[in-house]
C-alpha positions in Angstrom: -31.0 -10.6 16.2 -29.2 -12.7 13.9 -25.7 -13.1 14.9 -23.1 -11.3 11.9 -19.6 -11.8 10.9 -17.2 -9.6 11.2 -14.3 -8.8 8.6 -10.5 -9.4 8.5 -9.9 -6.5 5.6 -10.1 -2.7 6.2 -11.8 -0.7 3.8 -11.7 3.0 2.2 -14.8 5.0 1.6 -15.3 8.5 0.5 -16.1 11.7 3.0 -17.6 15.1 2.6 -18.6 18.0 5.2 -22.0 17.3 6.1 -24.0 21.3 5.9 -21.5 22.2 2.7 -22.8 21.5 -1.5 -21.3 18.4 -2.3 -19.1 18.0 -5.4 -18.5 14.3 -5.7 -15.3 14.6 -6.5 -14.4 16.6 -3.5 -16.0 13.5 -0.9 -13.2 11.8 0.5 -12.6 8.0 -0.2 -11.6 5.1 2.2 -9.4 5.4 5.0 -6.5 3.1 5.9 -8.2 0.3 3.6 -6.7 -2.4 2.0 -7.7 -3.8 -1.8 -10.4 -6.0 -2.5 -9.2 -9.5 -4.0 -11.1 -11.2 -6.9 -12.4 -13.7 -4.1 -14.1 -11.4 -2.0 -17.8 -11.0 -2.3 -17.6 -6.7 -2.0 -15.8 -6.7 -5.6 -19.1 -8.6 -7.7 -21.4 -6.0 -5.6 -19.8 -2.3 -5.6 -19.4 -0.3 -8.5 -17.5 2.9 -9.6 -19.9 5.6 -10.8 -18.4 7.9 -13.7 -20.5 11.3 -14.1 -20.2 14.9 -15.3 -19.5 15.9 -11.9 -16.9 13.3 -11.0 -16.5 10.1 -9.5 -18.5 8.3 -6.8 -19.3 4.6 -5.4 -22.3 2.5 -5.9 -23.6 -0.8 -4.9 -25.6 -3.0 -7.7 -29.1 -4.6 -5.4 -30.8 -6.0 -8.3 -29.8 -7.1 -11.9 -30.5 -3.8 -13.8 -30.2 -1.5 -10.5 -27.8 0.3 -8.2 -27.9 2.2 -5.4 -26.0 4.8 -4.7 -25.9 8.7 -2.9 -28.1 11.5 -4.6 -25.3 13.6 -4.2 -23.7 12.2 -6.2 -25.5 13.9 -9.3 -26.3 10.9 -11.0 -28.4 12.0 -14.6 -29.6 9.9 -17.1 -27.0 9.7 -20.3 -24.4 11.6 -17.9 -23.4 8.6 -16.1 -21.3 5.3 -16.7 -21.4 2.3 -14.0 -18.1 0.2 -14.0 -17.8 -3.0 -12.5 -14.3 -4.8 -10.4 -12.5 -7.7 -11.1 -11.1 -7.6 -7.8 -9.8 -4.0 -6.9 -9.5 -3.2 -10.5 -11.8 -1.6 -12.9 -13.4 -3.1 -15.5 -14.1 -1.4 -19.4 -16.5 -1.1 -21.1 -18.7 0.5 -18.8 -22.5 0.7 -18.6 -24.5 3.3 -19.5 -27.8 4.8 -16.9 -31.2 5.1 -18.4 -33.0 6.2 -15.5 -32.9 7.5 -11.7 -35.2 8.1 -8.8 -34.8 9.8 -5.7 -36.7 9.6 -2.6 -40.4 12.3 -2.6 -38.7 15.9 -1.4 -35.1 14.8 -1.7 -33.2 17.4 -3.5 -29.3 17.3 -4.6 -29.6 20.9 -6.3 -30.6 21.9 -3.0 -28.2 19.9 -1.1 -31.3 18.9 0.6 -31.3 15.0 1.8 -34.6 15.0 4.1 -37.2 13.0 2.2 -41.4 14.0 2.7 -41.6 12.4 6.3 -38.2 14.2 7.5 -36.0 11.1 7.2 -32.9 11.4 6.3 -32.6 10.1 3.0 -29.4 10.5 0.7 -30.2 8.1 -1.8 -30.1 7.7 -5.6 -31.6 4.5 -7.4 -29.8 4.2 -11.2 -31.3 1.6 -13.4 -28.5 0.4 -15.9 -29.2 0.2 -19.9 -28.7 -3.6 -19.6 -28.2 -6.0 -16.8 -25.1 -6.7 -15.0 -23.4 -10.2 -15.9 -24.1 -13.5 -14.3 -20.5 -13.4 -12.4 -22.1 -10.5 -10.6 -24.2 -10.2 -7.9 -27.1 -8.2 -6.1 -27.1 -7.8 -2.4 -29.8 -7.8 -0.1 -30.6 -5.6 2.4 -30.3 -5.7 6.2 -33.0 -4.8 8.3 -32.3 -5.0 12.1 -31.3 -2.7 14.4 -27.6 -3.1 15.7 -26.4 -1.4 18.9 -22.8 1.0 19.3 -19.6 -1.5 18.3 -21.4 -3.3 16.2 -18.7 -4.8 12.7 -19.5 -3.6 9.5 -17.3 -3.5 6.1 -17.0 -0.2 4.3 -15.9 -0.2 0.5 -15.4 2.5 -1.8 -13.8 3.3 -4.9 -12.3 6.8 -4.4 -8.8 8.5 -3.8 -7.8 6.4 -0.8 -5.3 8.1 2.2 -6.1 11.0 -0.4 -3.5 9.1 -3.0 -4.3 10.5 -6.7 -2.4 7.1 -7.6 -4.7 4.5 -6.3 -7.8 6.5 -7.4 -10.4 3.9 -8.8 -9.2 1.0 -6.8 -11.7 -0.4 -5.1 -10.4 -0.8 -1.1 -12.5 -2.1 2.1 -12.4 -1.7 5.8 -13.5 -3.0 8.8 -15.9 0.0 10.7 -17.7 0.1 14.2 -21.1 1.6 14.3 -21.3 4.5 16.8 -25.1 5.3 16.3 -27.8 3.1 14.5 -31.0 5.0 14.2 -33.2 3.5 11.2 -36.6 5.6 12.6 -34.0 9.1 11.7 -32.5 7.6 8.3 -29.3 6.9 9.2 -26.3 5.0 10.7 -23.1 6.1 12.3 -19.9 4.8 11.9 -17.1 5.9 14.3 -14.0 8.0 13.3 -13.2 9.6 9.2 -13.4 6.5 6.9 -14.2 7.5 3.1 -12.2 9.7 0.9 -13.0 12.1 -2.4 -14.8 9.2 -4.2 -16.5 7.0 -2.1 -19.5 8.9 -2.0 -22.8 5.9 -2.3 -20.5 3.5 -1.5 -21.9 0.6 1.0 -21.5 -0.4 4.1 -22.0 -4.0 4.6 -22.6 -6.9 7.3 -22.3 -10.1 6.7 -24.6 -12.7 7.7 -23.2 -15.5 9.6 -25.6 -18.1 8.8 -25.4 -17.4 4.7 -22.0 -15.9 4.5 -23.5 -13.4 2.2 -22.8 -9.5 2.1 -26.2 -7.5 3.0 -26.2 -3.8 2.7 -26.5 -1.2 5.7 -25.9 1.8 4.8 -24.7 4.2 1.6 -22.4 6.8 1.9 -22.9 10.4 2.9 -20.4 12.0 4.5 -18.4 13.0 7.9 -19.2 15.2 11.0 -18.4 15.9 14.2 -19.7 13.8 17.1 -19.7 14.2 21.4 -18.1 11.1 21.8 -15.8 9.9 18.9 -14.9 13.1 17.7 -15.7 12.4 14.0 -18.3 9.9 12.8 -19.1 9.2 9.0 -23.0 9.0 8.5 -24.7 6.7 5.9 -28.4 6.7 5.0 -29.7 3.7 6.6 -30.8 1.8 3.3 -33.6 -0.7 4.9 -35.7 2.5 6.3 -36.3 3.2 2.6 -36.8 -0.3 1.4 -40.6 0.5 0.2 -39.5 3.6 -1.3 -36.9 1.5 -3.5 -38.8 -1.3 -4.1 -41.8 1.1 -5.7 -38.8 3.1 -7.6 -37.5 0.1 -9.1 -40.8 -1.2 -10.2 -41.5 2.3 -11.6 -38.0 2.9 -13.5 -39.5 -0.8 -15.3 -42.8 0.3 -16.5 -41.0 3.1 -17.6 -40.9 3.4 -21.2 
């Protein structure tokens, strides 16, 4: 296993009840964060996701494509992508011309289990144009980390539940509790998003690139035997056929 970095900032992510219908607006954002500078890697990669049924994080893995939760609600013409300068949002935003989810995932149904009973709370957006050369995609981790393990959330919601710094994009340093890619998912110990960081990413970092890879996205918070609360994200490198076939779909699409 390759040995990863771990973060000096804290980050705030969004929460929601796992078993309830998930308004994004209602998720909860990050936690005790802090903003993200201009300088940090986690404000060219993470988006804020504007729909009809609220606000919700995002992370851009490819050019024209982001990744983000299918609870999020995500339509085609009913959705604007806006990137960071920092912890600050940029206008104009970018309109979505097409989305996937995973086969049998459902957000209607507040169903996240995909056709092979993984968990799978994922939504793919492709974007109407490509982002800018000052941005960029991350790739995804793919190894298996044990409990403890350092990992950086970031999200874009209503952080320590504060209407006034809604839309600021803030980070955090996380432990993993659980890491269990076969099942779809990744714990992270203790409450860390907040109503808006919904899809956002949880990142490592690798220590022989320095670059940001991507873990996990968003789902929501539940109890757990041992920490009490843990915040679960869909494990993003389980599904990294299912995206790569989406993405080359949403392409050839006309």
């Amino acid at each position: 296993m390759k040995r990863i970095m771990t973060f000096g900032l804290v980050l705030a992510s969004v929460m929601i009840n796992c078993g309830r219908a998930r308004e994004p607006e209602s998720s909860l954002m990050i936690s005790k964060g802090t903003l993200v500078t201009a300088s940090e890697p986690a404000s060219k990669s993470t988006v804020m996701i504007q729909s009809a049924f609220g606000k919700c994080t995002g992370v851009i893995i490819d050019p024209q494509f982001v990744l983000t939760a299918a609870h999020c609600k995500a339509g085609v013409g009913l959705s604007t992508i806006y990137l960071y300068q920092g912890s600050v949002r940029v206008s104009p935003g970018i309109g979505v011309t097409g989305v996937a989810l995973p086969n049998g995932v459902s957000a209607a149904k507040d169903d996240y289990m995909d056709d092979a009973n993984v968990f799978a709370d994922l939504a793919l957006l492709k974007l109407e144009k490509p982002i800018p050369a000052s941005y960029q995609a991350v790739g995804i981790f793919g190894e298996t980390v044990a409990a403890g393990f350092p990992a950086l959330a970031v999200g874009a919601g209503r952080h320590n539940n504060d209407a006034a710094q809604a839309q600021a994009l803030q980070e955090r340093t996380v432990s993993i509790a659980s890491h269990k890619p076969q099942d779809g998912y990744v714990l992270v110990q203790g409450e860390v998003t907040n109503p808006g960081d919904s899809g956002g990413p949880l990142y490592v970092s690798n220590a022989e690139s320095g670059r940001l890879q991507l873990m996990g996205i968003v789902h929501g918070r539940e109890g757990h035997p041992v920490y009490w609360s843990v915040t679960r994200y869909t494990n993003v490198s389980t599904h990294a056929g299912w995206i790569a076939e989406a993405m080359q779909n949403l392409k050839s699409a006309p």
